[in-house]
C-alpha positions as CSV (number, residue, x, y, z in Angstrom):
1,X,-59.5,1.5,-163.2
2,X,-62.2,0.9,-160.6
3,X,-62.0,3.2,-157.1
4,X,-63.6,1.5,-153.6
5,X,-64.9,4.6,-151.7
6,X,-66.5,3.9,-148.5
7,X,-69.1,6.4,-146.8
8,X,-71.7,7.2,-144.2
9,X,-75.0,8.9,-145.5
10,X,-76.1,11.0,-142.8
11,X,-79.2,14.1,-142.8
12,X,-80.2,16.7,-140.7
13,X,-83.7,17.7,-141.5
14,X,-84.0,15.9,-144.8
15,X,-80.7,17.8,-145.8
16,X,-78.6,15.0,-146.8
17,X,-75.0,14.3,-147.4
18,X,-72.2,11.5,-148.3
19,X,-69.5,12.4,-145.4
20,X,-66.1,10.5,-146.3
21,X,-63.1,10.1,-143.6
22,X,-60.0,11.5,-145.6
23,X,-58.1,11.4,-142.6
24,X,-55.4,9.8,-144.6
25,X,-55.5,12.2,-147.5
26,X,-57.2,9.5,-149.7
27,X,-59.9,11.2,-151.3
28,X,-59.4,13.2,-154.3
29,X,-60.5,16.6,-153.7
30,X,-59.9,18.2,-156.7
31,X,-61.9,15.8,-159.1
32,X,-65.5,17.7,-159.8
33,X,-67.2,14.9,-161.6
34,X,-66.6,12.4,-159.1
35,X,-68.1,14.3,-156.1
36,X,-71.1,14.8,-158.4
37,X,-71.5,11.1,-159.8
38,X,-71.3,10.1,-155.7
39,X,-74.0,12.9,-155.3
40,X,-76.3,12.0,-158.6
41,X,-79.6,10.5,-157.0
42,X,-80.1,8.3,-159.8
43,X,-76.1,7.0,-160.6
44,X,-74.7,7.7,-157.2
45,X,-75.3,7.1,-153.6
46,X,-77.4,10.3,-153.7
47,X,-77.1,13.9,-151.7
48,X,-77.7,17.0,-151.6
49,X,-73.7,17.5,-150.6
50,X,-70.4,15.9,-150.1
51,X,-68.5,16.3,-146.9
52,X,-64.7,15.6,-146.3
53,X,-63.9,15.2,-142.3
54,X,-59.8,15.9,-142.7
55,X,-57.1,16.5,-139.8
56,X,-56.3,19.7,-138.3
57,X,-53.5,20.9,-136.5
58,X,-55.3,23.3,-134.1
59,X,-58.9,22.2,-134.0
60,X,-60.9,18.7,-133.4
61,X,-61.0,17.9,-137.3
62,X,-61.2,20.6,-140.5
63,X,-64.7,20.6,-142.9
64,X,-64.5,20.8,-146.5
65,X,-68.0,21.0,-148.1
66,X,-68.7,20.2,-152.1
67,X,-72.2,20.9,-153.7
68,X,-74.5,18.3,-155.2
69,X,-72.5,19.6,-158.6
70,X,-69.0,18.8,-157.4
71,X,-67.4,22.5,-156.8
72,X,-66.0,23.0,-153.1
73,X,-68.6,25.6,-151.9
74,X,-69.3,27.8,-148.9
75,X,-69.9,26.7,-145.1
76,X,-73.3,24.3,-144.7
77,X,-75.3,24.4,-141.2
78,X,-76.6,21.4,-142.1
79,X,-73.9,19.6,-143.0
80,X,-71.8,20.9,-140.2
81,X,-74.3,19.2,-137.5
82,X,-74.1,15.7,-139.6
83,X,-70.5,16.3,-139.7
84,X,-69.9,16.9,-135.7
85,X,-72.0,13.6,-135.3
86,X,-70.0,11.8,-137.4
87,X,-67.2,12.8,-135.8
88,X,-68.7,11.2,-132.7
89,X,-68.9,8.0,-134.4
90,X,-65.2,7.7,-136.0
91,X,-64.4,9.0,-131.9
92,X,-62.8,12.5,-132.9
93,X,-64.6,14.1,-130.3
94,X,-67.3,12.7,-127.5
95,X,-70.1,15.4,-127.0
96,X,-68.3,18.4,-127.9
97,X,-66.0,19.9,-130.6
98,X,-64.8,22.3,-132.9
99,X,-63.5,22.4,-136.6
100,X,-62.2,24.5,-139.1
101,X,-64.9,25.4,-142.0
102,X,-64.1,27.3,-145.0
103,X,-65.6,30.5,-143.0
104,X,-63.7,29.7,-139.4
105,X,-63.9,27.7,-136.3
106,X,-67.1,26.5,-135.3
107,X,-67.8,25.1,-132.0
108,X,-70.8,22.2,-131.4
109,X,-72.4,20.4,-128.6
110,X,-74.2,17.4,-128.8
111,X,-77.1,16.6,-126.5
112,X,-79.1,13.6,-127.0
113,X,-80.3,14.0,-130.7
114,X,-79.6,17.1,-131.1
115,X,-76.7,19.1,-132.4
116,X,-76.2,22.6,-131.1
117,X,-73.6,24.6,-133.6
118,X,-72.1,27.4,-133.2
119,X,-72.4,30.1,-136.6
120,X,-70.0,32.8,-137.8
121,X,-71.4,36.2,-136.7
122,X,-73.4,38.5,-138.9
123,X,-72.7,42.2,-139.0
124,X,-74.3,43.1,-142.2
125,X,-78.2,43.2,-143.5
126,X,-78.9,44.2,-146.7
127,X,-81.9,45.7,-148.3
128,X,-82.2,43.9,-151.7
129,X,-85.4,44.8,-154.3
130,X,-87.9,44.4,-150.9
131,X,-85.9,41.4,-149.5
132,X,-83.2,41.0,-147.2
133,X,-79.5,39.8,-148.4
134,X,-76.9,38.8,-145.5
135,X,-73.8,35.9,-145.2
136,X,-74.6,33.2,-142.0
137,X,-71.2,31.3,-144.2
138,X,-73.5,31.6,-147.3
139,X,-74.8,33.8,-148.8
140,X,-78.7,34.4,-148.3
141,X,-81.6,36.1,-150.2
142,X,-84.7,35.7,-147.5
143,X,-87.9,37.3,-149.5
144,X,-91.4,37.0,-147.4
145,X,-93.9,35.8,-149.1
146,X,-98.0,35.8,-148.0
147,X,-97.9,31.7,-148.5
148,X,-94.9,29.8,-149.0
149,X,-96.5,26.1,-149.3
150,X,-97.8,28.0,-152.7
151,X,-94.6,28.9,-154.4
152,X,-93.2,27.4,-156.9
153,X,-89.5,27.3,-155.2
154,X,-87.2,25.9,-157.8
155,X,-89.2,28.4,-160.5
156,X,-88.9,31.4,-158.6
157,X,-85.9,30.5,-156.5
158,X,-84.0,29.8,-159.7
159,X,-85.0,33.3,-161.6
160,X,-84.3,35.3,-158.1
161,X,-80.4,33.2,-157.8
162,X,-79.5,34.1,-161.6
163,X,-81.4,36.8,-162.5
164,X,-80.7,39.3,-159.3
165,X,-76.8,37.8,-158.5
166,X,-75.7,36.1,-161.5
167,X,-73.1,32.9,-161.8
168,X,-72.0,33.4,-158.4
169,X,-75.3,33.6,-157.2
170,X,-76.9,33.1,-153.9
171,X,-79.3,30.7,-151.9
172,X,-83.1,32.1,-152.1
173,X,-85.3,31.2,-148.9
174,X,-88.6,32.2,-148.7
175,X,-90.8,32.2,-145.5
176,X,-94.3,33.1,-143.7
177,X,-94.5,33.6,-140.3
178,X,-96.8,30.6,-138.8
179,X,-99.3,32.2,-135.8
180,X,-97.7,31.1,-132.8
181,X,-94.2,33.0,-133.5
182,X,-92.4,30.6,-135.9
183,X,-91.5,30.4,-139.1
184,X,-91.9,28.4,-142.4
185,X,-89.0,28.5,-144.6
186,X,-88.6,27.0,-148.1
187,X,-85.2,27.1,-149.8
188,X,-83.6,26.7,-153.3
189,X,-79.8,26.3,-152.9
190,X,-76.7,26.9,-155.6
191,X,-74.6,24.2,-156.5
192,X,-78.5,21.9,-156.0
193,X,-79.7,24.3,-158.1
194,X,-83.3,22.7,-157.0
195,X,-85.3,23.1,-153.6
196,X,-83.7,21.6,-150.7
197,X,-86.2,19.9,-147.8
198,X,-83.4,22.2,-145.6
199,X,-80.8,24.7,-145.6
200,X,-79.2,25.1,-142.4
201,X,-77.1,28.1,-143.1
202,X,-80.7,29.6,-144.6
203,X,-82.9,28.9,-142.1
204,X,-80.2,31.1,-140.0
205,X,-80.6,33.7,-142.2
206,X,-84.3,33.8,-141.7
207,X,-84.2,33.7,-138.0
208,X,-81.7,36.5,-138.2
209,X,-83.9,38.7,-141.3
210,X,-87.1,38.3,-139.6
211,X,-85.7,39.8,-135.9
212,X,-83.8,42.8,-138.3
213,X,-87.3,43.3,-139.9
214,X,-88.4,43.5,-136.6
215,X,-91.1,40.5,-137.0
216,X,-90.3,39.0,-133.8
217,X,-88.3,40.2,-130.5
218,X,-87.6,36.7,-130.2
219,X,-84.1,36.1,-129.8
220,X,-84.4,32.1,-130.1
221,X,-86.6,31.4,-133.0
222,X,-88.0,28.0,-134.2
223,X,-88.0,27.3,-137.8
224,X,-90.3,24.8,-140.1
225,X,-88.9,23.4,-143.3
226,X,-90.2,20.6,-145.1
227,X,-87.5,18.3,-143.8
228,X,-88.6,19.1,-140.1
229,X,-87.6,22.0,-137.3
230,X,-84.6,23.9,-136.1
231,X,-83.8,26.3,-133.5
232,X,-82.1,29.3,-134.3
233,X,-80.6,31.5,-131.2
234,X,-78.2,34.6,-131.2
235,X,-77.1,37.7,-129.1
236,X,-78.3,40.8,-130.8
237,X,-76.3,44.3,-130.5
238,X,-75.8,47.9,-132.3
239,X,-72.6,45.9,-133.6
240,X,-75.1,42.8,-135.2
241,X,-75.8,39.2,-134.5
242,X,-73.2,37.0,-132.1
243,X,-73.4,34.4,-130.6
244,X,-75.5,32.4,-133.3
245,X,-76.5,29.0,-132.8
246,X,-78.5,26.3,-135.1
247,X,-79.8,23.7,-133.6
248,X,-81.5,20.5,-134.2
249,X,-81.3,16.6,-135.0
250,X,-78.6,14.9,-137.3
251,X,-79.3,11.6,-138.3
252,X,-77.2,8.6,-139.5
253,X,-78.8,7.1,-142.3
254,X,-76.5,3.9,-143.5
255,X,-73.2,3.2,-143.8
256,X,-71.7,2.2,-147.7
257,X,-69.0,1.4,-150.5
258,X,-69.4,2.5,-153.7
259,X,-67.5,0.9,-157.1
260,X,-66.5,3.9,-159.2
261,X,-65.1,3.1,-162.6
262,X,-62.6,6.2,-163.7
């Protein structure tokens, strides 16, 4: 039996993602190998992620978010700024939202070509073997390292995201603090299980790690990855980080139809 899926390929940051309208319920959500053949670079259309835009009763449109491997997985910044654009396009919202994500409501602005997006707040920082361990709607390991454009990401990345939390695991960023106050970030992400040119929820975590380890006062940081620069800005308290927002460009790439045979 042969399956017409149609698409949008859309990136924020060189984080890329196949974003599919099941409005209607079409889609099926349940079947693993077919979100990864759509995501296989080589025998797909090719992404990083796969991201279902779906009705909800309460907010603008409900997310649901599958890694590169096919399992359903945890909120993606990233992905959540492509997702708000595309909303724009399939005229959901105009330039402002919100949606349901797997971790809550999240609320988005778009100005220009940039997509402002609202993050769940962080209230916990952990101290883990000389890094830092905290949830922006993933769960992040941020490690400093003296320089990051060195490392061998997917080697080390992989060893820290099996070896220190298992299957579950957890997305490793590692960053060096540029001179004039930013930050470079490299990321290996679960469910890629490779080094992303982004991570939207990780760069969050950085911003977030760097002002607990008191290595700026800066309450809006700017962030480098490979696939370009973010902004990350929050309200800081005794009670932890509100107000978090990541911002920064989302891109539509091309729009598509794929022939899967089942």
């Amino acid at each position: 039996m042969k399956r017409l899926i149609q698409f949008s390929k859309y990136q924020g940051t060189g984080n890329d993602f196949v974003l599919i309208d099941n409005r209607l319920n079409h889609f099926p959500k349940d079947d693993q190998p077919l979100v990864a053949r759509l995501c296989d670079r080589k025998y797909g259309v090719g992404a990083d992620g796969l991201i279902l835009i779906e009705h909800h009763d309460t907010e603008d449109f409900s997310m649901v978010y599958y890694n590169a491997d096919g399992a359903e997985s945890t909120m993606c910044g990233n992905g959540g700024r492509c997702l708000v654009t595309f909303a724009r396009k399939l005229n959901i919202i105009n330039h402002s939202g919100s949606f349901m994500a797997v971790d809550g409501v999240h609320h988005a602005v778009i100005a220009d070509d940039q997509v402002k997006l609202q993050m769940k707040d962080v209230s916990d920082v952990q101290m883990v073997d000389g890094a830092y361990f905290l949830d922006t709607g993933s769960p992040h390991h941020v490690a400093l390292v003296n320089s990051v454009q060195d490392l061998n990401v997917p080697e080390v990345g992989s060893s820290i995201r099996y070896g220190r939390y298992g299957t579950q695991g957890a997305n490793v960023n590692f960053v060096t603090p540029n001179e004039d106050g930013s930050f470079f970030v490299r990321t290996y992400e679960r469910g890629v299980e490779d080094e992303t040119l982004s991570c939207g929820t990780g760069v969050t975590a950085v911003a977030i790690a760097m002002h607990y380890a008191q290595k700026t006062e800066h309450t809006a940081i700017k962030v480098q990855t490979p696939g370009g620069n973010l902004q990350v800005s929050f309200e800081h308290s005794a009670q932890g980080y509100k107000k978090i927002f990541l911002t920064g460009g989302a891109v539509h790439v091309f729009d598509g139809s794929i022939v899967i045979n089942d």
